[in-house]
C-alpha positions as CSV (number, residue, x, y, z in Angstrom):
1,X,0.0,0.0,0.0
2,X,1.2,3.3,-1.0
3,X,-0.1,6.8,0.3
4,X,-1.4,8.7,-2.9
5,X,-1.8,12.4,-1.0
6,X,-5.2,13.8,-0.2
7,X,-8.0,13.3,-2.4
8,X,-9.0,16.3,-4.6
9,X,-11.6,14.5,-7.2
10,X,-14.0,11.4,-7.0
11,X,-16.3,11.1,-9.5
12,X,-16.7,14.2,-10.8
13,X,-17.0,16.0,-7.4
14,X,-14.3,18.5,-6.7
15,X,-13.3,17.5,-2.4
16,X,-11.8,20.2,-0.2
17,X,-11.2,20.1,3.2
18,X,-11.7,22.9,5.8
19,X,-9.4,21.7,8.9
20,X,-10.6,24.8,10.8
21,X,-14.4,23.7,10.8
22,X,-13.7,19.9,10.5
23,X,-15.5,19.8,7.3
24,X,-15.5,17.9,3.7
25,X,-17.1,20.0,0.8
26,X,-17.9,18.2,-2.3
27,X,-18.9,20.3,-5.6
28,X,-20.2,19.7,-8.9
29,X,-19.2,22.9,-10.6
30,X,-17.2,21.5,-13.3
31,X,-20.1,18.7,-14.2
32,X,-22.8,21.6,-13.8
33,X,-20.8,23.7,-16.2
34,X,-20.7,20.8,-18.9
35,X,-24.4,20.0,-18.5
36,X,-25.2,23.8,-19.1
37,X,-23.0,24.1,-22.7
38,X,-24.5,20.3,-23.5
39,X,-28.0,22.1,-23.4
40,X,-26.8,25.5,-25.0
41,X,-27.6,27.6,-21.5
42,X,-24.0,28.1,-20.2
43,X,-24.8,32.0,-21.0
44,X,-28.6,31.9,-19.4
45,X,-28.7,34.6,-16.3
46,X,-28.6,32.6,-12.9
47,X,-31.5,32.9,-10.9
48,X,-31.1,32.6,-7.0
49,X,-33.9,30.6,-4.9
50,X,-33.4,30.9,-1.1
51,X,-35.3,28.5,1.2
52,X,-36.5,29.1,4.4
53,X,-33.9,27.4,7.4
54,X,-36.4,24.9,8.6
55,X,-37.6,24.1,5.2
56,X,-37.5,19.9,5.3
57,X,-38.6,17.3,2.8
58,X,-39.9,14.0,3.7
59,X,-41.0,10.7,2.1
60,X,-44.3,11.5,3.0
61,X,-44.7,14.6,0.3
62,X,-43.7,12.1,-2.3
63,X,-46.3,10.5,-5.0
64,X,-47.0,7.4,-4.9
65,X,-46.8,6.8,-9.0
């Protein structure tokens, strides 16, 4: 076994590490970007959507089809 350094991509999601906060942050930026030219929208405006902080989804809400 050999040590290969930290981990910076799996699977298309970009991993960084914040030691200060003991988090892992996974993105998809680069796969989103390819998505949007695929589709001809990379030069649509972005459009921001903010939830509400208790906003929670369950099974429930789901149809049953």
């Amino acid at each position: 076994m050999k040590d290969l350094r930290e981990v910076t991509e799996i699977l298309v999601m970009k991993i960084s590490r914040d030691k200060s906060i003991c988090k892992l942050l996974l993105t998809q930026e680069n796969y989103v970007l390819k998505m949007l030219k695929r589709f001809n929208t990379a030069e649509a405006k972005p459009v921001t959507i903010s939830f509400v902080g208790h906003f929670r989804l369950y099974s429930s809400q789901c149809s049953n089809s």
